[in-house]
DOBADREN-669539 format. One record per residue: y, x, z of N, C-alpha, C in turn. Coordinates in steps of 0.001 Angstrom, whole numbers, plus 500000, padded with zeros to 6 digits. Atoms other than C-alpha are relative to their C-alpha. Layout:
BEGIN
  n.north  n.east    n.up  ca.north  ca.east   ca.up  c.north  c.east    c.up
        Y       X       Z         Y        X       Z        Y       X       Z
...
END
This chain:
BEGIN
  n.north  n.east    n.up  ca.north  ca.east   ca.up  c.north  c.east    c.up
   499500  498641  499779    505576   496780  520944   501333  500191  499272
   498452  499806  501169    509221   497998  519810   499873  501486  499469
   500471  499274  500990    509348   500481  517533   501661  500529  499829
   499043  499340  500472    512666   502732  516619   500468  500356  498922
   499664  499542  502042    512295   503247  513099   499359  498670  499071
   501241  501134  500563    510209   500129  512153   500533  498277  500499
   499595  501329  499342    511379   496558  512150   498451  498829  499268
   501117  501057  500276    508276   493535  512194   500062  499179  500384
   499828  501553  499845    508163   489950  511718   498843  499641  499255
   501176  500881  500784    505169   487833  511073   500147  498881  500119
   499337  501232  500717    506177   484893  508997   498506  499359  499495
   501403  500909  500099    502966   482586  509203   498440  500938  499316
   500802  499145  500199    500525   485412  508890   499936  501657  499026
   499311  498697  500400    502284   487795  506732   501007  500898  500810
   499449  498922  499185    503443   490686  508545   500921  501074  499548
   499498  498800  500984    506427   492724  507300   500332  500697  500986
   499753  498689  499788    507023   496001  508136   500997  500642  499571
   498993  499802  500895    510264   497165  507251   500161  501131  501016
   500051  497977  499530    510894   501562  507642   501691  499515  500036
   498286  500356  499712    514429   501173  509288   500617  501171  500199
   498684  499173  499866    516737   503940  508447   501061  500105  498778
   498738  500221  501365    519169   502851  505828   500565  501236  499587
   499075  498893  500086    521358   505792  506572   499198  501314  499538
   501413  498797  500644    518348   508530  505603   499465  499404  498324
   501179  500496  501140    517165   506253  502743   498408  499637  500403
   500938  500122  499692    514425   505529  504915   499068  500766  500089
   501103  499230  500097    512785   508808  504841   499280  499918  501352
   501303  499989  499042    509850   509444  506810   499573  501430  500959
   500106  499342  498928    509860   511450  509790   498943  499355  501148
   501093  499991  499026    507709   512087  512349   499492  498860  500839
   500064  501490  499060    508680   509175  514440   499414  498968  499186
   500652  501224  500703    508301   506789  511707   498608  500105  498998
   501497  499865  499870    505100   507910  511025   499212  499112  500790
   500251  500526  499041    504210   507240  514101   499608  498791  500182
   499816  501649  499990    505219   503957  514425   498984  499380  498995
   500686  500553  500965    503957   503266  511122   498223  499794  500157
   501279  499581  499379    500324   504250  512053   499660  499278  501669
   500299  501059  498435    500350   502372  515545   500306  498533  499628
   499388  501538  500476    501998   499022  513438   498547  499497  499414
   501017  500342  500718    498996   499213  511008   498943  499925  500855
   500997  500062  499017    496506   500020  513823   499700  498577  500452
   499828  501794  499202    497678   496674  515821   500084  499404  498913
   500576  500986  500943    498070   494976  512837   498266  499670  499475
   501502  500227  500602    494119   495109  511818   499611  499387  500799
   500078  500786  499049    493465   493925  515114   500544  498483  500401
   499193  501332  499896    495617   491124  515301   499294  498883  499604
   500281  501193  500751    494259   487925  514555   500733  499112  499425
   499192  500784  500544    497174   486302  513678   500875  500510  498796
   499973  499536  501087    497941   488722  511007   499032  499909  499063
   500520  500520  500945    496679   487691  507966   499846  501454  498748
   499610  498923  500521    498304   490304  505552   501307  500821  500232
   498350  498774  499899    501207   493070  505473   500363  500111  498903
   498980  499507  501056    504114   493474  503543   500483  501279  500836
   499282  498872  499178    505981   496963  503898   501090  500003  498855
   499085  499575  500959    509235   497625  502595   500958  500936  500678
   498950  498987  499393    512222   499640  503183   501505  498976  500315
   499261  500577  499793    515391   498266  504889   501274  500240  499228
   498510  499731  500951    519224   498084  502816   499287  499863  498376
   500828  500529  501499    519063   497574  499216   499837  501318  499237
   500141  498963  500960    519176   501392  498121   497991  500493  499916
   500974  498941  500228    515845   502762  499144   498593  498775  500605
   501711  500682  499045    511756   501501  499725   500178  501468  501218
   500257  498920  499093    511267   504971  501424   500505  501022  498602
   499643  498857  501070    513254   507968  499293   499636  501368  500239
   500780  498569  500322    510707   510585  500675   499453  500045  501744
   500207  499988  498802    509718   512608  503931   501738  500542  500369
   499171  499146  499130    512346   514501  506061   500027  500782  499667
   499858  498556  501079    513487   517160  504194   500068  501185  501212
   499981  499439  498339    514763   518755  507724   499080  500292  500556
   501652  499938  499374    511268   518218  509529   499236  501038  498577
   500597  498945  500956    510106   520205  505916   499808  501455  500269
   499477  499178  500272    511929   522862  505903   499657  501177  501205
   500450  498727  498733    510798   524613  509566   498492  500217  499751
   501770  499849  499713    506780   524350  508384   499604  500981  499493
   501214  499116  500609    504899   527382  508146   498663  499180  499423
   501194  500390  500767    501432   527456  506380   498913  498899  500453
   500884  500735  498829    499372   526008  508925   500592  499025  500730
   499496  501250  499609    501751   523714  510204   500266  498695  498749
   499497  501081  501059    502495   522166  506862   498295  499127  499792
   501056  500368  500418    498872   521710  506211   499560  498926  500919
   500787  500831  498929    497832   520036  509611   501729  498385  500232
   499102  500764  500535    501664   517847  508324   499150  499301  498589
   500558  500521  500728    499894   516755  505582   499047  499255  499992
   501305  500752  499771    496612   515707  506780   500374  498915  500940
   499647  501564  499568    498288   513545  509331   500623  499212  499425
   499225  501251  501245    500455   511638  506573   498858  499416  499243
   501079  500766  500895    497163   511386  504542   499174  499416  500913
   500720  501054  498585    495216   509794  507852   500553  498891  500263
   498798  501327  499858    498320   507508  508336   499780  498798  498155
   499738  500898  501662    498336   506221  504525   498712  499749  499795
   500934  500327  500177    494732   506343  504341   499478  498839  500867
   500156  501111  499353    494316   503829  507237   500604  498522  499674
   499376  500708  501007    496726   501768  505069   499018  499658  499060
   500497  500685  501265    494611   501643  502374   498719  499286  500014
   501166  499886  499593    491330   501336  504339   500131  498314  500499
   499766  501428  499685    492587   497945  505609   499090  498926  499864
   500767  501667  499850    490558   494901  506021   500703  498695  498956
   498813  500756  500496    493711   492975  504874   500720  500447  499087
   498993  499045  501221    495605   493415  501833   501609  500079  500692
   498262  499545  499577    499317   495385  502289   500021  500140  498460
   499210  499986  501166    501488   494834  499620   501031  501061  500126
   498514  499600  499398    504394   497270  499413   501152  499148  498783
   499007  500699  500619    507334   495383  498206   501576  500953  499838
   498933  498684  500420    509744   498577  496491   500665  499165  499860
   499038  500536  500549    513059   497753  496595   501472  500408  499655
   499140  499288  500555    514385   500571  496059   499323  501678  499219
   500400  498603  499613    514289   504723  496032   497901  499762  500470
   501365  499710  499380    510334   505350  496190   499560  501406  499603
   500142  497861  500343    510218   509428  496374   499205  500475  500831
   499883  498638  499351    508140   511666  497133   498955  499124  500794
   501009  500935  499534    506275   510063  500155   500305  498811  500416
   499972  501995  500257    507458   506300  499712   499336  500384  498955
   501192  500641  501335    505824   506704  496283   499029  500180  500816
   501067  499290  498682    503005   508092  498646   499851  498760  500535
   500245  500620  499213    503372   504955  500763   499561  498742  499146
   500638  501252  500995    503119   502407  498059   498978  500256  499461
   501261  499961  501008    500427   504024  496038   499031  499771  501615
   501180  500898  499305    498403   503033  499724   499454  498830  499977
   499463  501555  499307    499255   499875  499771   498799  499540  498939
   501100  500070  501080    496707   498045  497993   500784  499256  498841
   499050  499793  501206    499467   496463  495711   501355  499492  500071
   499074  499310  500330    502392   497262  494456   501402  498914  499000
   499054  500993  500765    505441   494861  493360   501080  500383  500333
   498611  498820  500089    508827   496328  492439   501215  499041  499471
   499001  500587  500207    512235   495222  492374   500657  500580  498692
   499772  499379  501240    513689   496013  489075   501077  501171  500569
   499255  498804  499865    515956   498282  490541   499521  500933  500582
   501042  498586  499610    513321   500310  492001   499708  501082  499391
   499938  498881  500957    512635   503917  490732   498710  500952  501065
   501113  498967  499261    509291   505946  491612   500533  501417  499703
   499763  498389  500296    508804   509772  491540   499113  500697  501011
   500482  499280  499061    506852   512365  493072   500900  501960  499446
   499408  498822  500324    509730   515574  492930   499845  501041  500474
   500895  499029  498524    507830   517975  495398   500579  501147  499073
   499114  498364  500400    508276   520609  492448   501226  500346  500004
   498701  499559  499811    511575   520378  492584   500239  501085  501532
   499997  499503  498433    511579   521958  496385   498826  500862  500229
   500895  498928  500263    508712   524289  494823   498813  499622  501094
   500710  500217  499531    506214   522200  496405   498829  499275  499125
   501185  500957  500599    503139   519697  495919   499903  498430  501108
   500294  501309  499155    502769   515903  497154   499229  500641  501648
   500703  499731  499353    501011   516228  500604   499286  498788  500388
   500364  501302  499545    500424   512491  501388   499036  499467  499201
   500542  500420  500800    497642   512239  498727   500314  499330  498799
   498919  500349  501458    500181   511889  495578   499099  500127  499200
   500812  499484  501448    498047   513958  493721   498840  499379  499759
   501405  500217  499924    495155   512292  494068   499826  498086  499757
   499846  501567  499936    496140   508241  494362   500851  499893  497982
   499375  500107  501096    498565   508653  491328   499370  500354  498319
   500638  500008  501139    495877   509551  488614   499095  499119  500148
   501200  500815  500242    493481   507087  489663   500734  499045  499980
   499202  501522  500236    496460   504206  489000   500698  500444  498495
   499346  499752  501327    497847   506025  485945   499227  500534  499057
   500878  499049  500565    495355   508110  484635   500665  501636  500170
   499879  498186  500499    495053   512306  484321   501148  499948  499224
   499056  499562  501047    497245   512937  481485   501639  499267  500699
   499174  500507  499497    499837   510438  482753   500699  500494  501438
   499861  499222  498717    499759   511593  486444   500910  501382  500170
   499662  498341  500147    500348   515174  485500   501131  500059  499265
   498531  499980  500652    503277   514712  483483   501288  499395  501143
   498774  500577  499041    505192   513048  486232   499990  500876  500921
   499273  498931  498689    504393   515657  488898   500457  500564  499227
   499861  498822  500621    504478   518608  486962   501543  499775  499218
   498705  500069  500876    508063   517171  485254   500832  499919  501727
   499125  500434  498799    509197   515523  488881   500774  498972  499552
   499141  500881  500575    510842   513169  486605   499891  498603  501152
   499817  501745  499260    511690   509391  488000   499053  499441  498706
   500891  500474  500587    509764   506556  486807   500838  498628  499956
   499171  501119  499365    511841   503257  486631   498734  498730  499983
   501033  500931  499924    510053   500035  487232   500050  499254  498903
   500253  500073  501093    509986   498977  484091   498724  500593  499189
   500928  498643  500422    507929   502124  482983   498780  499719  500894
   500881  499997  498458    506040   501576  486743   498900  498807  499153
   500791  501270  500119    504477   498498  485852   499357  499864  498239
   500200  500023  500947    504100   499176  482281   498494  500843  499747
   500730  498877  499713    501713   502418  483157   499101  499594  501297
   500817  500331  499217    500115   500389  485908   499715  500627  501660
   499873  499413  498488    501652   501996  488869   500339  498771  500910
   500123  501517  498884    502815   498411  489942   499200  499161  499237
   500614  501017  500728    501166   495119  489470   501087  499206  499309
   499516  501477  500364    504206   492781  488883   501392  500483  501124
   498348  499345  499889    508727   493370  488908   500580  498879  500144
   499290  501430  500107    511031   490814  489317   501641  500801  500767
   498410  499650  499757    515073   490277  490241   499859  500404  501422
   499635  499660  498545    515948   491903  493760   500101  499335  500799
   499831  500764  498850    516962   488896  495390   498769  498880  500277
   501552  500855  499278    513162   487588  494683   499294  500724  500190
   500918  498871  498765    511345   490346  496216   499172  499127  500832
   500556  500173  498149    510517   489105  499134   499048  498564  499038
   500774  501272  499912    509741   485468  497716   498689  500559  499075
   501579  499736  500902    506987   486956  494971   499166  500713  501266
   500964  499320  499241    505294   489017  497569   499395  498739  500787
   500672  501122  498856    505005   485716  499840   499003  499339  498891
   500532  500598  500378    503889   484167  496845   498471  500283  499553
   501702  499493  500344    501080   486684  495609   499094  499630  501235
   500947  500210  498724    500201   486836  499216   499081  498848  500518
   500485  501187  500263    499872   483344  499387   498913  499268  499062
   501301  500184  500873    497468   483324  496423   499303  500739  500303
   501038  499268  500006    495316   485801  497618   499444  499186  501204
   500370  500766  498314    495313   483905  501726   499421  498867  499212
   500817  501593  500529    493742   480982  499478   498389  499985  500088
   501030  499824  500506    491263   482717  498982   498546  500394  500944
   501064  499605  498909    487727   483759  501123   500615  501767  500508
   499518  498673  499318    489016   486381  504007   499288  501223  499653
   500888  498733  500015    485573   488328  503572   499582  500224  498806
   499947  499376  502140    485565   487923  499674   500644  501159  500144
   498538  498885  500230    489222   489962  499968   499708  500829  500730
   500153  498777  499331    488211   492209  502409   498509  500732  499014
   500677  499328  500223    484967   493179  500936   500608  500655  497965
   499388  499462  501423    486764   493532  497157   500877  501218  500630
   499390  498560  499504    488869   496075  499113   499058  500852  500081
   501517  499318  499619    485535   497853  500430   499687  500812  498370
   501201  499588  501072    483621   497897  496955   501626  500983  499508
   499097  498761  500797    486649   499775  495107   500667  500720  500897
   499856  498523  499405    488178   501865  497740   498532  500681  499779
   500894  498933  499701    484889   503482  498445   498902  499906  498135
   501136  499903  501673    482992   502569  494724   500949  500944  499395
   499533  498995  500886    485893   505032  493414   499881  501518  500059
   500380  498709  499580    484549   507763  495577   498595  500041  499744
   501105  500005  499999    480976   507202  494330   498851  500012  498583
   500620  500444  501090    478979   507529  491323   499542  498652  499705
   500022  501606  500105    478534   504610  489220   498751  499005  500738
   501228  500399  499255    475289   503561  489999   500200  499776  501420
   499772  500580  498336    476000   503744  494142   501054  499145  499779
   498982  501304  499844    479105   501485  493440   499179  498590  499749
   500676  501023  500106    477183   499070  492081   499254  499472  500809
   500888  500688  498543    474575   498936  495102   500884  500288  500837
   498774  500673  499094    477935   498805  496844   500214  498375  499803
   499389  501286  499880    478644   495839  495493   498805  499345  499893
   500812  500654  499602    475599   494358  495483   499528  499426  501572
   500319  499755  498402    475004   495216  499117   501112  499207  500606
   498936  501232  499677    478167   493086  499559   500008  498642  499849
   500241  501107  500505    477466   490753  497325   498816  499098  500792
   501535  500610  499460    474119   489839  498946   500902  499460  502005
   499692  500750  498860    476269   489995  502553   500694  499047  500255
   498624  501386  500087    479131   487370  501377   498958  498787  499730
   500770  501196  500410    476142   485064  499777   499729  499477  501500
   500626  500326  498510    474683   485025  503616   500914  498880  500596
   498654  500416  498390    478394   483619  505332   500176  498722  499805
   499520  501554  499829    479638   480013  505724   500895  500330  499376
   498721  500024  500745    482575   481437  503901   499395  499451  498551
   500562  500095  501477    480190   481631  500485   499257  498406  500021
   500712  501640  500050    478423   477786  501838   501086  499395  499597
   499002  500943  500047    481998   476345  502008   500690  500074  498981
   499093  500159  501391    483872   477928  498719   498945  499458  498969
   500962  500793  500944    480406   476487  496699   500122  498952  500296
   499736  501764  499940    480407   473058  497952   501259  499975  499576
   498768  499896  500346    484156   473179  497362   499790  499472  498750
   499554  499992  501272    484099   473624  494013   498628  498748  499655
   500519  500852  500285    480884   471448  493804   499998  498533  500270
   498837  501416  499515    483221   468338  495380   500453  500087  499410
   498680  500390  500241    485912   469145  493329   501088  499647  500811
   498671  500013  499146    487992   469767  496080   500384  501345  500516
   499677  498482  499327    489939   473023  497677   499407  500498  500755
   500502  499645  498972    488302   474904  499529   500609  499965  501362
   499257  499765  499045    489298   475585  503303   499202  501008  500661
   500058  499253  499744    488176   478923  504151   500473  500585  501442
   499716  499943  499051    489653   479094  507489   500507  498632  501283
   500328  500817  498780    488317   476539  509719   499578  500066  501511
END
């Protein structure tokens, strides 16, 4: 499918996603919503997608927000039923089967921070700079800011960054556990192939179900997480994936997980 705001290439099972509007900073309008949300769709489906990278195209911005323009005409009821479709779009992101990395490599405002805190993780170019500035524009995140950004930073932490609007540089990001792991600009791209590459080593329905148990074990008292993960645990023991990474290691040889 072609796409207007969205450029994709899948480079031996990694799938990038790159939000193409240089000249905006990559903000996020309606269209590239859109797109974005029909990319991820077909991507889950895909069999020849493995995982997703998302980034932002030019070297200033990952995504430096929504559409200030598209903002600015929403009554009450339109902003609200604007919000819930950004958090449906990002939530299908995070809901993924497959891990998405976002690979910041620049500007992440507003709802690019929004788009990375989906992603399941988070690797930043040192010249990258988070933020959620909504109060500035006498607003509030709508893309589930408020809500993703204390369960990666904590309460106290969280609330000082909306409530200030301040920036966050990646330095700070990764220090506070908003990313996993920073590096020089012009290796971006290669660390993401490389995490990616260590995770594709690994059992498909291990990584998918470790997605499973903590998305949904963070919506659940402790106790049900646990017979989350048990209830997983017991269905990965069942698979030829869990026969073949045990012999593996009981050869002393690599596994091969995708035979």
């Amino acid at each position: 499918m072609a796409y207007e705001n969205l450029l994709t290439e899948n480079r031996d099972g990694l799938l990038w996603l790159t939000v193409n509007r240089p000249d905006k900073l990559n903000a996020l309008n309606r269209q590239t919503m859109a797109e974005l949300d029909a990319a991820v769709g077909a991507a889950a489906g895909d069999p020849s997608v493995l995982a997703v990278a998302v980034t932002g195209a030019g070297e200033k911005a990952f995504v430096a927000g929504a559409d200030i323009g598209e903002l600015k005409s929403l009554g009450a009821v339109q902003a609200k039923e604007f919000a819930l479709r950004g958090q449906a779009i990002f939530a299908r992101i995070e809901r993924m089967s497959k891990p998405v990395v976002a690979a910041v490599n620049g500007f992440a405002l507003g709802g690019g921070c929004e788009l990375a805190m989906a992603c399941h993780l988070r690797i930043a170019s040192l010249k990258a700079v988070f933020g959620q500035p909504e109060v500035k524009l006498g607003l509030i995140p709508g893309y589930a800011g408020t809500q993703r950004l204390p369960r990666l930073v904590g309460r106290g932490r969280a609330l000082e960054i909306l409530l200030t609007g301040r920036n966050v540089g990646a330095e700070e990001a990764e220090r506070i556990g908003l990313v996993s792991a920073t590096c020089e600009p012009a290796q971006l791209r290669e660390k993401v192939e490389a995490v990616v590459t260590t995770i594709l080593a690994n059992g498909p329905l291990a990584v998918s179900h470790c997605i499973e148990a903590v998305n949904h074990g963070l919506d659940l008292p402790f106790d049900d997480g646990c017979l989350l993960e048990a209830t997983l645990f017991g269905v990965g023991a069942a698979s030829p994936e869990m026969a073949e990474g045990t012999s593996a290691f009981l050869d002393k040889r690599k596994p091969n997980f995708r035979l």
